[in-house]
CHARMM internal coordinates of N, CA and C (Angstrom, degrees):
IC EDIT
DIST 1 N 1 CA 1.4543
DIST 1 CA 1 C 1.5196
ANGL 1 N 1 CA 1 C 110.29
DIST 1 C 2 N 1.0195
ANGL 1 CA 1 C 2 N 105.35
DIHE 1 N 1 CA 1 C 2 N -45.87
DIST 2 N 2 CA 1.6663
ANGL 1 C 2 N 2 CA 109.56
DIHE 1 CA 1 C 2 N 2 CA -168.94
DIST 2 CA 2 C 1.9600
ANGL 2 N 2 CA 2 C 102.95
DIHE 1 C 2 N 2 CA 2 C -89.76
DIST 2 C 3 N 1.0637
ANGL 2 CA 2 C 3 N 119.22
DIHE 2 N 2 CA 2 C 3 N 4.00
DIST 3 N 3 CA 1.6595
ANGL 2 C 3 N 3 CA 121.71
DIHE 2 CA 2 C 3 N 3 CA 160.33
DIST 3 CA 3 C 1.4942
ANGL 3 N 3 CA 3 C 121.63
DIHE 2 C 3 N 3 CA 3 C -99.33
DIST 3 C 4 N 1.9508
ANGL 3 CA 3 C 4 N 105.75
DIHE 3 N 3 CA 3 C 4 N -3.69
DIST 4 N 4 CA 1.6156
ANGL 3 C 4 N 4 CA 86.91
DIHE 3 CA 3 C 4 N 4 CA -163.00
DIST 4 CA 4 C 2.2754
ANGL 4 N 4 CA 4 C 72.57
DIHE 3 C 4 N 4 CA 4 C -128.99
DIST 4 C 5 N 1.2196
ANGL 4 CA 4 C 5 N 127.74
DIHE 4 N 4 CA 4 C 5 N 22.61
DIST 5 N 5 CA 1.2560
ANGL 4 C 5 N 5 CA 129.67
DIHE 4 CA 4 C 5 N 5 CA 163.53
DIST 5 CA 5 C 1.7812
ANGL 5 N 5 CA 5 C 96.11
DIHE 4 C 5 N 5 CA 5 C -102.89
DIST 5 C 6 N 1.1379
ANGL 5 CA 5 C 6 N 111.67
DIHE 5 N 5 CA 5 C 6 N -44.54
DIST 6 N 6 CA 1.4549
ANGL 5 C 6 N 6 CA 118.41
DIHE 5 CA 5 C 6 N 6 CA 167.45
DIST 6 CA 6 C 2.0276
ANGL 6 N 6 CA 6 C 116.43
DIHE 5 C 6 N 6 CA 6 C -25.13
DIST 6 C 7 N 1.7130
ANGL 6 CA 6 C 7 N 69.25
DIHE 6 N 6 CA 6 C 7 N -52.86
DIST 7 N 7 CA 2.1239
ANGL 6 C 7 N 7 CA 77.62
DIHE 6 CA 6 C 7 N 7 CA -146.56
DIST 7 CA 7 C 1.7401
ANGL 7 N 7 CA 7 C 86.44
DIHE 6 C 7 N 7 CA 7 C -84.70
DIST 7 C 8 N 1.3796
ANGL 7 CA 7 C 8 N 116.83
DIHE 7 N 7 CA 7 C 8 N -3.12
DIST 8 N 8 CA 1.5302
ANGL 7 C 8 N 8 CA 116.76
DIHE 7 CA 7 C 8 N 8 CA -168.59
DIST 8 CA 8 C 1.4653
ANGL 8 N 8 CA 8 C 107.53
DIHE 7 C 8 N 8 CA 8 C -90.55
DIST 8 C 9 N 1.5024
ANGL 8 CA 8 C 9 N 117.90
DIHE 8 N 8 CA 8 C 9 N -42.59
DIST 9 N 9 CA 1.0070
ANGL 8 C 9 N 9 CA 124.71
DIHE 8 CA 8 C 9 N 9 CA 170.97
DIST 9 CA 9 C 1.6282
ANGL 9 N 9 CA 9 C 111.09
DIHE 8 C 9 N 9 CA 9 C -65.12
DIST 9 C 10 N 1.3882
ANGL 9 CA 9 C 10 N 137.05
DIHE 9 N 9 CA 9 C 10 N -67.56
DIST 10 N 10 CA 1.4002
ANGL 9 C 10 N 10 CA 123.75
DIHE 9 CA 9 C 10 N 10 CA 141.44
DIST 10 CA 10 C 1.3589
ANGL 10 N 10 CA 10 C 132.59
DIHE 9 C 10 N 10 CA 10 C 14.18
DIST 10 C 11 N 1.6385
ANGL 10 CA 10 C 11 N 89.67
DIHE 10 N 10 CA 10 C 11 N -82.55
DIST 11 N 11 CA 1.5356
ANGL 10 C 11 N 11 CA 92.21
DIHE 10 CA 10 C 11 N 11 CA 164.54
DIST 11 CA 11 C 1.6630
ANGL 11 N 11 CA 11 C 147.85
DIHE 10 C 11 N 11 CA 11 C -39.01
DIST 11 C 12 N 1.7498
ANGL 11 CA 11 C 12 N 88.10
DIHE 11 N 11 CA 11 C 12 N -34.61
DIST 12 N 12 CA 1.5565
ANGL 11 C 12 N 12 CA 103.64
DIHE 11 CA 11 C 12 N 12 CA 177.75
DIST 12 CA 12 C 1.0398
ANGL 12 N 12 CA 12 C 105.26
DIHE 11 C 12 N 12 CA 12 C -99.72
DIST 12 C 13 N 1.5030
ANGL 12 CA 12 C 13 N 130.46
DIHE 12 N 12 CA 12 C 13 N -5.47
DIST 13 N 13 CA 1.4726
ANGL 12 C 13 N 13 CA 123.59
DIHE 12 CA 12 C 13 N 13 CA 165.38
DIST 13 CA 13 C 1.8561
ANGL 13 N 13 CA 13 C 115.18
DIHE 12 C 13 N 13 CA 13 C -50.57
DIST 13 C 14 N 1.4351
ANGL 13 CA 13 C 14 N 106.87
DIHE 13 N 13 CA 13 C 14 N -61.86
DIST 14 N 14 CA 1.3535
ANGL 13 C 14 N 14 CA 146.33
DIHE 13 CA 13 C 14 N 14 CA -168.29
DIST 14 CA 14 C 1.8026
ANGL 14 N 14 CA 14 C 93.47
DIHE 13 C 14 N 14 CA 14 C -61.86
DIST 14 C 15 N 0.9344
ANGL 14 CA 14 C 15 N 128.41
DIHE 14 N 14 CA 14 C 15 N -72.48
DIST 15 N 15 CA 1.2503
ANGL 14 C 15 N 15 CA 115.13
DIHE 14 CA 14 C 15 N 15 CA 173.84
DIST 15 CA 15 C 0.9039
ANGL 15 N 15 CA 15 C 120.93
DIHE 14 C 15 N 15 CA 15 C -44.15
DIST 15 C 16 N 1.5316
ANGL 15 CA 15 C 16 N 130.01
DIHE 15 N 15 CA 15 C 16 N -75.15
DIST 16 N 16 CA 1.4665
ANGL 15 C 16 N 16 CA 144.97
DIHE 15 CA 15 C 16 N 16 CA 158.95
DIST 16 CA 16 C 2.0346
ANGL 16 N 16 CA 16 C 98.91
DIHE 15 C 16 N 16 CA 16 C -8.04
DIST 16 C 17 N 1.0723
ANGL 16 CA 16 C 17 N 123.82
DIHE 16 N 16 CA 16 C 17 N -75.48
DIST 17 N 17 CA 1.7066
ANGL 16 C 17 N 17 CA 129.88
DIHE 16 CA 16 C 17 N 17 CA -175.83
DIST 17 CA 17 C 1.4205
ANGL 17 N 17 CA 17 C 101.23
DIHE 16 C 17 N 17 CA 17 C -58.54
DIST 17 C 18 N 1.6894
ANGL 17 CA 17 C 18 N 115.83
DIHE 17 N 17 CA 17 C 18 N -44.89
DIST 18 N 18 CA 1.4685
ANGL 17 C 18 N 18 CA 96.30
DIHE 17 CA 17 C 18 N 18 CA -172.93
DIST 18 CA 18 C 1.8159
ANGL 18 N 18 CA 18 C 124.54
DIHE 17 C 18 N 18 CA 18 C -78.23
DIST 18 C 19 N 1.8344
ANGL 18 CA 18 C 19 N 93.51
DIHE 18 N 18 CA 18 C 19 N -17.26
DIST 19 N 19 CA 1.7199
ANGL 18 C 19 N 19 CA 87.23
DIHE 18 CA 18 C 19 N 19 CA 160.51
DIST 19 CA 19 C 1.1051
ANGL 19 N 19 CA 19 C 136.39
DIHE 18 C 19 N 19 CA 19 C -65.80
DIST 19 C 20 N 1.2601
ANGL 19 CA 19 C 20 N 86.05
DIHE 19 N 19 CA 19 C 20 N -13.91
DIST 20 N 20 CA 2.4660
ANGL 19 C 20 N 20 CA 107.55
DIHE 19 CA 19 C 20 N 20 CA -164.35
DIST 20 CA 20 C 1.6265
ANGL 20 N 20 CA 20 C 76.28
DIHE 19 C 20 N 20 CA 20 C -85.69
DIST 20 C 21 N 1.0257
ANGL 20 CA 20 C 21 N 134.73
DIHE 20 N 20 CA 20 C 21 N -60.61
DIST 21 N 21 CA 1.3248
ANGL 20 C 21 N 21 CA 121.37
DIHE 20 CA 20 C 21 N 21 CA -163.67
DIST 21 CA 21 C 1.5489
ANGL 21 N 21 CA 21 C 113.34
DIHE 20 C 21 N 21 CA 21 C -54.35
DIST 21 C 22 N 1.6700
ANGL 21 CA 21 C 22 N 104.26
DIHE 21 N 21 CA 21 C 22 N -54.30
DIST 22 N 22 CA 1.7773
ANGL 21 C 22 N 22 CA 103.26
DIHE 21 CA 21 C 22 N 22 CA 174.84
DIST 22 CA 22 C 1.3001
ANGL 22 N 22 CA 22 C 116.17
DIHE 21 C 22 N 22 CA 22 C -32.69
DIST 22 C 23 N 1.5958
ANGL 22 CA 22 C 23 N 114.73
DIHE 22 N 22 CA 22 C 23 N -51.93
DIST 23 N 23 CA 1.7710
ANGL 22 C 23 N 23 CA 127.23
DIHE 22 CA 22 C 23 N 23 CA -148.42
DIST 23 CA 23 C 1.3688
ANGL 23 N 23 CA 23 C 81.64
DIHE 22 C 23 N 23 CA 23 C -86.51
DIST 23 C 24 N 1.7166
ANGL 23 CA 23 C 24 N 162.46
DIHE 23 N 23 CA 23 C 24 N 11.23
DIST 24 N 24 CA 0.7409
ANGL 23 C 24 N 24 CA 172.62
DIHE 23 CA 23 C 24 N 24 CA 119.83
DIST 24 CA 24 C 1.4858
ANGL 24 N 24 CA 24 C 127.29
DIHE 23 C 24 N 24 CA 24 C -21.99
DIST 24 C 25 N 1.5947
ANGL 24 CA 24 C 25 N 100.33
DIHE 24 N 24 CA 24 C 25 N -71.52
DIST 25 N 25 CA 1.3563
ANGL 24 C 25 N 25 CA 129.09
DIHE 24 CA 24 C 25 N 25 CA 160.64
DIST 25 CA 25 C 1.4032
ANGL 25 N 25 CA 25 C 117.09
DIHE 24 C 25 N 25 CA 25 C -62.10
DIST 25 C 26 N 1.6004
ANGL 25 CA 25 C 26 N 136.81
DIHE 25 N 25 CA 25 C 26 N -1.36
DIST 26 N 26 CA 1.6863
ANGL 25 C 26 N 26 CA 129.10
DIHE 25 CA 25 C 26 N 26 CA -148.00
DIST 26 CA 26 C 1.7015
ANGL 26 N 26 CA 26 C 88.40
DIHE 25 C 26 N 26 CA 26 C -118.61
DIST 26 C 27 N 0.9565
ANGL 26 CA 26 C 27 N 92.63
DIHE 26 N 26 CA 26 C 27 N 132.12
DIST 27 N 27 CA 1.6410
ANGL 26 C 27 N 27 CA 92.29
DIHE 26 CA 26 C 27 N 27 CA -175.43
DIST 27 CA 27 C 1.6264
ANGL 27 N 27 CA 27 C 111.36
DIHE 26 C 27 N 27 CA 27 C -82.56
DIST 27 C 28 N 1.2479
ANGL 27 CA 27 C 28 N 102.10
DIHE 27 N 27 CA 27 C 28 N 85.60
DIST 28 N 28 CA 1.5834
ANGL 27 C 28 N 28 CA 119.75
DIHE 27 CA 27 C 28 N 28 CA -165.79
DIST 28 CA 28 C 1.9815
ANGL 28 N 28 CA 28 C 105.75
DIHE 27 C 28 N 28 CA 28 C -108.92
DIST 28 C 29 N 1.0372
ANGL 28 CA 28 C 29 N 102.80
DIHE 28 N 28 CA 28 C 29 N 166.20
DIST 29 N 29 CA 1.5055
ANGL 28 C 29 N 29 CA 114.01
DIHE 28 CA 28 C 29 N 29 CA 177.49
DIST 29 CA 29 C 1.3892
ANGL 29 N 29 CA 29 C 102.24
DIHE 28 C 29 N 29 CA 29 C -80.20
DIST 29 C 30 N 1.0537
ANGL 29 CA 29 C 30 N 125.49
DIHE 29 N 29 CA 29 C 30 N 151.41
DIST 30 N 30 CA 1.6901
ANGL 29 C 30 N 30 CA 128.35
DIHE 29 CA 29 C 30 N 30 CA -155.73
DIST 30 CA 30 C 2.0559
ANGL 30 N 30 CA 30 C 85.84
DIHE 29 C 30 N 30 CA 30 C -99.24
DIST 30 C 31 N 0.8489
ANGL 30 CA 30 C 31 N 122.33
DIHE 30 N 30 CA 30 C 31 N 6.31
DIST 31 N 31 CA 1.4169
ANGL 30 C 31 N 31 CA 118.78
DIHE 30 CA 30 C 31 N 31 CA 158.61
DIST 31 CA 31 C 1.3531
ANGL 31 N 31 CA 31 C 107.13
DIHE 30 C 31 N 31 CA 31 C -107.34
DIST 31 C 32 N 1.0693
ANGL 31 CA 31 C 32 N 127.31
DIHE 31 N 31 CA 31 C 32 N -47.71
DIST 32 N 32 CA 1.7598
ANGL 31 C 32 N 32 CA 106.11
DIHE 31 CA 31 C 32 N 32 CA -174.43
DIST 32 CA 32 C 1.8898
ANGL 32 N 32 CA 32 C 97.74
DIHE 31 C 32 N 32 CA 32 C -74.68
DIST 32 C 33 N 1.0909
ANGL 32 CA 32 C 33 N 127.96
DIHE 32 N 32 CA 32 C 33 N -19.86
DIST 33 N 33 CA 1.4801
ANGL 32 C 33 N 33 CA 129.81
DIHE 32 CA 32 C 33 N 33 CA -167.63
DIST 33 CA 33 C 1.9465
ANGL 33 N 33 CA 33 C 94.45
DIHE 32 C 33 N 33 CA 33 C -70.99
DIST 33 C 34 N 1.1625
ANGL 33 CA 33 C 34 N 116.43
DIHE 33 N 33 CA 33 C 34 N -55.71
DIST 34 N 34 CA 1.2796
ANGL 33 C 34 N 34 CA 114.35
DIHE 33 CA 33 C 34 N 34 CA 151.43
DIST 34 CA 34 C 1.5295
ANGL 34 N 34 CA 34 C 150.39
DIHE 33 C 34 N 34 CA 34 C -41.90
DIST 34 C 35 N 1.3587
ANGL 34 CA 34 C 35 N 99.67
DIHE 34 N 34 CA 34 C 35 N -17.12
DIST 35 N 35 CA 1.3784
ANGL 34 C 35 N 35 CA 127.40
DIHE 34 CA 34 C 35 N 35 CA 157.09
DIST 35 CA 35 C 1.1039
ANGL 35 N 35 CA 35 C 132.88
DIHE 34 C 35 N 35 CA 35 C -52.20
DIST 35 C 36 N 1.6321
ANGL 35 CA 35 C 36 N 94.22
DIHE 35 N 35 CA 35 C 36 N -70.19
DIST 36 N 36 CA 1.3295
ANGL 35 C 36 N 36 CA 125.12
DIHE 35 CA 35 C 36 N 36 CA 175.42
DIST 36 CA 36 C 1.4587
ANGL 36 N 36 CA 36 C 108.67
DIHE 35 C 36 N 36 CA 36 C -59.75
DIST 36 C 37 N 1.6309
ANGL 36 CA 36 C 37 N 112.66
DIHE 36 N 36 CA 36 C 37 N -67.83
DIST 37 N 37 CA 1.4962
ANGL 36 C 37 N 37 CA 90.60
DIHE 36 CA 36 C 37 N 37 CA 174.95
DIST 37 CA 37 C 1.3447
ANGL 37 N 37 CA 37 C 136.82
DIHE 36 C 37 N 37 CA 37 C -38.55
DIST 37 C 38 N 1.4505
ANGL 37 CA 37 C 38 N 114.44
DIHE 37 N 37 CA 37 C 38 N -51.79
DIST 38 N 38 CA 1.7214
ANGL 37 C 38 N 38 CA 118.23
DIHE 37 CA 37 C 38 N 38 CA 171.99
DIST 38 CA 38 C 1.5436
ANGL 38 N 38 CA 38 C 113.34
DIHE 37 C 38 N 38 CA 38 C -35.21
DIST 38 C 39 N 1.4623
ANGL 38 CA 38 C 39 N 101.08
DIHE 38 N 38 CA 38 C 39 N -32.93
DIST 39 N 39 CA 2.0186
ANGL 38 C 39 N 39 CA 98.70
DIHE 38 CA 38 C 39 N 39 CA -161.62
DIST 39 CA 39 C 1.3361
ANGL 39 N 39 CA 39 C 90.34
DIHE 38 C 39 N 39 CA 39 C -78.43
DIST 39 C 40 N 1.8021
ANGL 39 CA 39 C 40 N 119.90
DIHE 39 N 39 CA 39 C 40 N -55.49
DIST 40 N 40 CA 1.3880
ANGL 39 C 40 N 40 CA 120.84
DIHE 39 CA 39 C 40 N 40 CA -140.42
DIST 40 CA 40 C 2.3140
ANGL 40 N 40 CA 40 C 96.84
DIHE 39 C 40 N 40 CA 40 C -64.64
DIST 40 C 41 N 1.2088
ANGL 40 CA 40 C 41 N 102.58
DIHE 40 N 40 CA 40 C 41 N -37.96
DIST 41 N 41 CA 1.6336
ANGL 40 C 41 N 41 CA 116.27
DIHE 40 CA 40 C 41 N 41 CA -166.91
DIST 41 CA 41 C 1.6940
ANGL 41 N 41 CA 41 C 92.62
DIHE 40 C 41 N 41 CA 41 C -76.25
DIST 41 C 42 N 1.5906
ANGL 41 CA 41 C 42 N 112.98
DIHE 41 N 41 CA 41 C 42 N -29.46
DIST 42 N 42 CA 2.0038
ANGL 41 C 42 N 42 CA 94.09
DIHE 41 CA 41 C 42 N 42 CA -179.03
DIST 42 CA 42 C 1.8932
ANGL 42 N 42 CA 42 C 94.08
DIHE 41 C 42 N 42 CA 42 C -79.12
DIST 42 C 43 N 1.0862
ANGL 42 CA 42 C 43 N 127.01
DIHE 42 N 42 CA 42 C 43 N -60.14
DIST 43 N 43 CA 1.5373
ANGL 42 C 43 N 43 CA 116.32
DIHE 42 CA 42 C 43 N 43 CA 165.69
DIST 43 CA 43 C 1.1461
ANGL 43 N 43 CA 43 C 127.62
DIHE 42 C 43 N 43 CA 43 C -11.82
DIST 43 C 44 N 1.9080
ANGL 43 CA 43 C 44 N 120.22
DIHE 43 N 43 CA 43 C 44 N -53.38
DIST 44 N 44 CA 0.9196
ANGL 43 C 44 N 44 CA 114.71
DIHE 43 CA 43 C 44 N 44 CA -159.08
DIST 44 CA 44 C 1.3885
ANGL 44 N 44 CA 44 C 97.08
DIHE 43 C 44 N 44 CA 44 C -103.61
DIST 44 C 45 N 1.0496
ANGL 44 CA 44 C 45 N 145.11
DIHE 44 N 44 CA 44 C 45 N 9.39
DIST 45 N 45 CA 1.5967
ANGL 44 C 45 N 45 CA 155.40
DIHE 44 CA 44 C 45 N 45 CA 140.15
DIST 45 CA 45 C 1.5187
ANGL 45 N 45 CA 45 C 104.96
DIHE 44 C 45 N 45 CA 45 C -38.15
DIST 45 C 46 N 1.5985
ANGL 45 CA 45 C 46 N 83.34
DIHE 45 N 45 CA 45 C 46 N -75.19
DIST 46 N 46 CA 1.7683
ANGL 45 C 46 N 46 CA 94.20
DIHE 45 CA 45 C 46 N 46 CA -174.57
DIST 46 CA 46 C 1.6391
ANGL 46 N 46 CA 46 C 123.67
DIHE 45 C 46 N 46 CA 46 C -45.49
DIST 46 C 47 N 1.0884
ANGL 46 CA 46 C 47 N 109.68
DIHE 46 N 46 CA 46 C 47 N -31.59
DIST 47 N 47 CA 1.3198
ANGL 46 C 47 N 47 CA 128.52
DIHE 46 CA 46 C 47 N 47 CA 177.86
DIST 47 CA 47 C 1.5248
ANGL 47 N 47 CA 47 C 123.01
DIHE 46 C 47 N 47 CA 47 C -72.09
DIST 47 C 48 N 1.3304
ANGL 47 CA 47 C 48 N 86.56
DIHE 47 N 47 CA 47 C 48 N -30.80
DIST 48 N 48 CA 1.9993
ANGL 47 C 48 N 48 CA 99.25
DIHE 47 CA 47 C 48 N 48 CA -168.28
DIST 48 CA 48 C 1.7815
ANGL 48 N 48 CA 48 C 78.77
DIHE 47 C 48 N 48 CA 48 C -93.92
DIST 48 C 49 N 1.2429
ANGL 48 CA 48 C 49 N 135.41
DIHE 48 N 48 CA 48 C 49 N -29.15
DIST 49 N 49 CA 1.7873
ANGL 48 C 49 N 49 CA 132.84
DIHE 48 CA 48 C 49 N 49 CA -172.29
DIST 49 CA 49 C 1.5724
ANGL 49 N 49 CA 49 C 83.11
DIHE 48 C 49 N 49 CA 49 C -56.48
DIST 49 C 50 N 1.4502
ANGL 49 CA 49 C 50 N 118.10
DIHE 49 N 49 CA 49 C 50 N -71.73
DIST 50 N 50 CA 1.4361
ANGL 49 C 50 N 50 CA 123.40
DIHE 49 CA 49 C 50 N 50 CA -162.34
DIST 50 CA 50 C 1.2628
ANGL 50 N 50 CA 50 C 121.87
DIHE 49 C 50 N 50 CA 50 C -57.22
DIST 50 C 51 N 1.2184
ANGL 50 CA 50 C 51 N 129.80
DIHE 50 N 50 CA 50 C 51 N -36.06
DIST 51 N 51 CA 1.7184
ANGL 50 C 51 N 51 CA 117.56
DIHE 50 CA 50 C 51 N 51 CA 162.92
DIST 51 CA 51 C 1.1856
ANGL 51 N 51 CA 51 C 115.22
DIHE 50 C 51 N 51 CA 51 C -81.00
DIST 51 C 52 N 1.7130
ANGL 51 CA 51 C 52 N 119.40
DIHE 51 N 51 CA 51 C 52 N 9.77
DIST 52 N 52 CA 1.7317
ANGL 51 C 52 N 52 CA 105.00
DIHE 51 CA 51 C 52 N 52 CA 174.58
DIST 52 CA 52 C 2.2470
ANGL 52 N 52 CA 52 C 86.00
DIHE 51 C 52 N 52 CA 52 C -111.54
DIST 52 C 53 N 1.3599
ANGL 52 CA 52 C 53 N 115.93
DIHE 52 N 52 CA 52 C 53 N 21.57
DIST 53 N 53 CA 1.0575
ANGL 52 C 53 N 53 CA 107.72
DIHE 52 CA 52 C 53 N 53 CA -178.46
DIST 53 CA 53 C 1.5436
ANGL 53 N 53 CA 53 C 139.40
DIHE 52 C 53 N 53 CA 53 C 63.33
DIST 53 C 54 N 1.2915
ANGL 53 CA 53 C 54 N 118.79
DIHE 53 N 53 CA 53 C 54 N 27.36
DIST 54 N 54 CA 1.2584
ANGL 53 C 54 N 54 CA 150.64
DIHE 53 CA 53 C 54 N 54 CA -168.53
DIST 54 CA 54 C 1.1967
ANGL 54 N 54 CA 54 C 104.56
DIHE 53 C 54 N 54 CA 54 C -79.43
DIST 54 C 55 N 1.9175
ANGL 54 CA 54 C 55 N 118.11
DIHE 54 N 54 CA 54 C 55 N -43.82
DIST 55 N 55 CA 1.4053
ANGL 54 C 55 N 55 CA 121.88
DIHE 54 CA 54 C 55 N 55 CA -160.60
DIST 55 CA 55 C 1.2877
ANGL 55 N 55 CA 55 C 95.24
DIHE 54 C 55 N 55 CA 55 C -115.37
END
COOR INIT
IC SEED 1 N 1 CA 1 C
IC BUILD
């Protein structure tokens, strides 16, 4: 249990950085690019809450 919450949380680390990186690369207005980050990092909060059992 506690090796496959491990590799889960991990997991959503790595996504979570590699979207911030995409929305990075997107040739966006440095206000909506800011946007996006806020949403994609409160998501991935929420997400990392739920495999540590919060939600």
């Amino acid at each position: 249990m506690g090796l496959s919450l491990l590799i889960s949380i991990l997991i959503t680390f790595l996504v979570i950085v590699l979207v911030l990186y995409l929305v990075n690369m997107l040739p966006l207005d440095a206000k909506v690019r800011q946007i996006v980050r806020v949403v994609v990092i409160i998501i991935g909060i929420i997400s990392l809450l739920k495999y540590l059992a919060v939600f």
